[in-house]
C-alpha positions, -999 to +999 in steps of 0.1 A: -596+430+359-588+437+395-594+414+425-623+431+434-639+435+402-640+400+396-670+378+388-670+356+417-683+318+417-724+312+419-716+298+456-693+323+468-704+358+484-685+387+490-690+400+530-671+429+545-639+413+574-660+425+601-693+400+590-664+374+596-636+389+621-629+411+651-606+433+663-596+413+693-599+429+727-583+418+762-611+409+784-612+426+816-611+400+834-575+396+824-552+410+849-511+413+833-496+408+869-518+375+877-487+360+852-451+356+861-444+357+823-457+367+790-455+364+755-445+396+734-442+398+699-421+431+691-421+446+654-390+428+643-407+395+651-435+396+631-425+379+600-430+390+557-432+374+526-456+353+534-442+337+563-467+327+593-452+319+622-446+348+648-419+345+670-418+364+708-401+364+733-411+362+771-413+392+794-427+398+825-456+420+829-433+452+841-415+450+815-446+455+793-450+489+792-477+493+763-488+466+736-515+452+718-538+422+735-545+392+714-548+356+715-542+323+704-546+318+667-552+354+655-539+372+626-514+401+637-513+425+609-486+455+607-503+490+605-481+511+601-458+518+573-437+507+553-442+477+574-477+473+559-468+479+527-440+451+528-462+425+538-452+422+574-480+399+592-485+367+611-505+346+628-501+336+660-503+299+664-472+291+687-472+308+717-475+288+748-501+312+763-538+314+752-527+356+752-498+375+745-488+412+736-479+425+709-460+459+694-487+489+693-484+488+654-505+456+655-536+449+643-546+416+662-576+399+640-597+367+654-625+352+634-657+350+646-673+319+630-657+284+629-671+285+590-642+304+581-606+298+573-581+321+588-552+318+568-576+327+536-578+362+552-542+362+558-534+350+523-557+376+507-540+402+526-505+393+508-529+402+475-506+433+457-540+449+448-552+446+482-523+459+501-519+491+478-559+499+479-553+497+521-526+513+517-540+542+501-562+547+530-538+549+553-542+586+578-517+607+601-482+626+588-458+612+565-433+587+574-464+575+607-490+566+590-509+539+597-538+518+584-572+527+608-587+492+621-620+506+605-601+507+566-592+466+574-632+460+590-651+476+559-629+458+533-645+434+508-636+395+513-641+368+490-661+341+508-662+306+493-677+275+512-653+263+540-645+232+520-636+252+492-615+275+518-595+249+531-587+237+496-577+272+483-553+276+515-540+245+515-528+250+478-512+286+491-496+273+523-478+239+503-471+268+474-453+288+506-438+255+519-420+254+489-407+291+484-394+286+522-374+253+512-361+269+486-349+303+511-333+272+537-313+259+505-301+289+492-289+296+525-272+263+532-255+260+496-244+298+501-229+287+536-213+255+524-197+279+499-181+306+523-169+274+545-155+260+513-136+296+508-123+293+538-110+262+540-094+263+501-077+295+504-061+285+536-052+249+534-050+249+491-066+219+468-024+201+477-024+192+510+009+207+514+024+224+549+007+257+551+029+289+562+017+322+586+015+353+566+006+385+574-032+375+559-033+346+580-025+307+573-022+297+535-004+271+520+034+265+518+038+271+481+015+305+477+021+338+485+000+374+494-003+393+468-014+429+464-045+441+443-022+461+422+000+437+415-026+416+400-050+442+382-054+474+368-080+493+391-100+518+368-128+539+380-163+545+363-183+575+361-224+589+352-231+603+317-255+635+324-289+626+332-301+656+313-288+642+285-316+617+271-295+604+248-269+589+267-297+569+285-309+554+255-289+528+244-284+487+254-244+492+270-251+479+306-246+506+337-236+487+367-241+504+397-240+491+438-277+478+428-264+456+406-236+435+429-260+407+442-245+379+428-209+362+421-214+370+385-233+397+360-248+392+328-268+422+326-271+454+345-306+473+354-296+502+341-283+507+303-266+535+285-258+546+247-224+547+230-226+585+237-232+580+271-202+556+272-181+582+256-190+611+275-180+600+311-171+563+314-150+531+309-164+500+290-148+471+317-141+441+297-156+409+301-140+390+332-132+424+351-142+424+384-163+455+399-160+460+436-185+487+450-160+512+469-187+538+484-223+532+493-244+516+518-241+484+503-210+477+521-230+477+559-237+439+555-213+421+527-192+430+504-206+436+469-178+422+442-189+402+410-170+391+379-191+406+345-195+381+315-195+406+291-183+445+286-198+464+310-195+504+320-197+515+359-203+544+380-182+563+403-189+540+432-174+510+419-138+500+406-132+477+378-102+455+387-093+444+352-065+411+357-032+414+340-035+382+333-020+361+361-053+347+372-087+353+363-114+377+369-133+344+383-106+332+406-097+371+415-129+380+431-133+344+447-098+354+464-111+391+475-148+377+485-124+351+505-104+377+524-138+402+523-140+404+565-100+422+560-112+444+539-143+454+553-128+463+580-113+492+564-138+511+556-146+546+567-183+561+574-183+595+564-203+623+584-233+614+565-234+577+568-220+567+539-195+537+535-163+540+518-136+519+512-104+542+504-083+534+469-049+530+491-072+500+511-083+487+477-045+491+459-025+480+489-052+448+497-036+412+495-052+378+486-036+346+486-028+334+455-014+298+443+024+295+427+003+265+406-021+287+378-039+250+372-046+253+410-066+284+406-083+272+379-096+239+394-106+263+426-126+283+399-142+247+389-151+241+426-167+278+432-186+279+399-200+242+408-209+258+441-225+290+425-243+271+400-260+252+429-270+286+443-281+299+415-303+266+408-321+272+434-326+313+436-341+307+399-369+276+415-372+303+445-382+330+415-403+308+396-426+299+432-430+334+441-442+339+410-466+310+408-477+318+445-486+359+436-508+338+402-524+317+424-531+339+451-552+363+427-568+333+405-581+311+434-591+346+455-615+353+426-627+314+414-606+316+382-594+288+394-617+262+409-602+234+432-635+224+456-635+192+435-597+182+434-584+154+462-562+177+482-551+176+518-557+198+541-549+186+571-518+210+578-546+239+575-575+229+597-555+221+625 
């Protein structure tokens, strides 16, 4: 049953946005140039996935050449795509003006009853069904289009009793708390890991004298080593997609989608034995696959270690160890070094990112004369992943809960006007 098929509670009513909010308009008694400075909220500052606050920055009234008017406490909602589409609104509850300006593509919304809630509005605007059913009614050519103010007015709302408002949006907003904790320690655990990189690579687990190389400080007793010394570097290929076949089967098919994480168990795409046959290499398990062409490589450098056989395309290399080290300790060691090689990659005349098999081959990583020392490194990184990976997997699980809560307390599914909850952080 969708959202707006649903059976709602005895006490709640469904009302169009406009019976409860307006399209806020700058009054004309409000002059830009009566103020030294104002607050602007461009695009890139409105926030998504169910963040709130807006950030702006302050500009003086020349430099405002065009914007959107709103004030103090409304709901600025993207109207244009894909911005729409990914969820990109706020509300704007920080800015140290009762007005501000905001990008064109804004939709500024302000209630116009205290006996409403709105952050119920902007929750049920996050609402999947929601968004894609605006969306659909979105006008002008493709690639512009935007969602008309009147589409957002005449759409049906859910309207509970206030009590039962505040409840319902204080369950969503601690739900949100939550999924942003999460997104500050997955940040911080994946910082304290690059730091820890750093430092382990250069100054070793020994506390021994550390030497200059031509990669930089490393410690007395290691040395640079080339990725051909260490591996084998094979290169993957596509079975025909014409060729249903070699789609069919359960051998995973990694491709730069796939390098997101420090290891793989699994690849989004599969092929068959066949397809294996027909224009690949299976990588075995503890090769590591370093994407060599694609856009990928703008922000990071995508290199995991696969913990089981695994075939690739033609953007990535498998560097298969031969058996000095590790797959686990090789791509710590690469990932380590990743800003070197980064730097040698070459755009080509469409855009694309490559890094060039000579820059791959000829790379070098400091490696330890000690193979217990690269093991106990390994410890330390896969301590340090498994912290990450904690909490990306309690980050999942929230956004999972918040997208079933959001559509069960929209509709009354679920019922909370009688529960003891506080909602103190939502009335303010």
């Amino acid at each position: 049953m969708t959202i707006l098929e649903a059976q709602l509670p005895a006490n709640w009513t469904w009302q169009q946005v406009s019976d409860l909010y307006r399209i806020t308009k700058k009054p004309r008694d409000t002059h830009f140039n009566e103020h030294d400075v104002i607050p602007f909220v461009p695009m890139e500052l409105v926030p998504t996935n169910g963040k709130e606050h807006v950030r702006f920055e302050m500009r003086e009234p020349a430099q405002i050449a065009s914007g959107t008017y709103f004030e103090l406490g409304d709901i600025l909602l993207s109207k244009i795509t894909p911005s729409f589409e990914n969820g990109k609104q706020g509300i704007a509850k920080s800015i140290p003006a009762p007005f501000g300006v905001a990008s064109t593509e804004v939709i500024p919304l302000q209630r116009i009853t205290p006996e409403v809630n709105s952050r119920l509005l902007f929750y049920y605007l996050l609402h999947p069904e929601v968004r894609n059913s605006i969306a659909g009614k979105m006008e002008g050519s493709t690639g512009r289009q935007r969602v008309p103010e009147r589409v957002v007015l005449e759409y049906p709302l859910p309207n509970p009793p206030r009590m039962e408002q505040d409840k319902i949006v204080a369950v969503l907003w601690n739900v949100q708390r939550a999924i942003e904790l999460e997104e500050k320690l997955i940040a911080t655990a994946r910082e304290l890991k690059q730091a820890a990189m750093c430092q382990l690579f250069t100054c070793g687990l020994r506390g021994e004298a550390q030497k200059e190389t031509e990669i930089g400080l490393i410690p007395d007793s290691w040395n640079p080593r080339t990725i051909l010394e260490l591996c084998e570097i094979w290169s993957g290929g596509t079975p025909r997609k014409s060729i249903a076949a070699y789609w069919s089967g359960n051998v995973p098919w990694v491709s730069g989608k796939d390098l997101k994480s420090p290891s793989l168990d699994d690849a989004i795409d599969h092929i068959s034995v066949a397809g294996v046959e027909s224009a690949c290499r299976l990588a075995p398990q503890g090769a590591v696959l370093l994407l060599v062409r694609g856009m990928g490589l703008a922000k990071d450098l995508p290199v995991a270690v696969i913990n089981h056989p695994m075939t690739f395309n033609q953007d990535v290399k498998a560097l298969v160890s031969r058996g000095e080290y590790s797959g686990r300790f090789l791509r710590s060691a690469i990932y380590a070094g990743k800003e070197r090689l980064l730097s040698r990659i070459v755009p080509s005349a469409h855009g694309t990112m490559t890094l060039n098999l000579d820059d791959v081959e000829n790379f070098k990583v400091a490696c330890p004369s000690d193979p217990n020392e690269a093991t106990e490194l390994v410890a330390i990184f896969d301590a340090l992943d498994s912290k990450i990976s904690l909490h990306e997997r309690k980050w999942l699980t929230l956004r999972e809960l918040f997208k079933t809560l959001l559509h069960k307390l929209m509709t009354g599914e679920i019922r909370v006007a009688d529960l003891d909850i506080d909602v103190s952080e939502v009335t303010q």
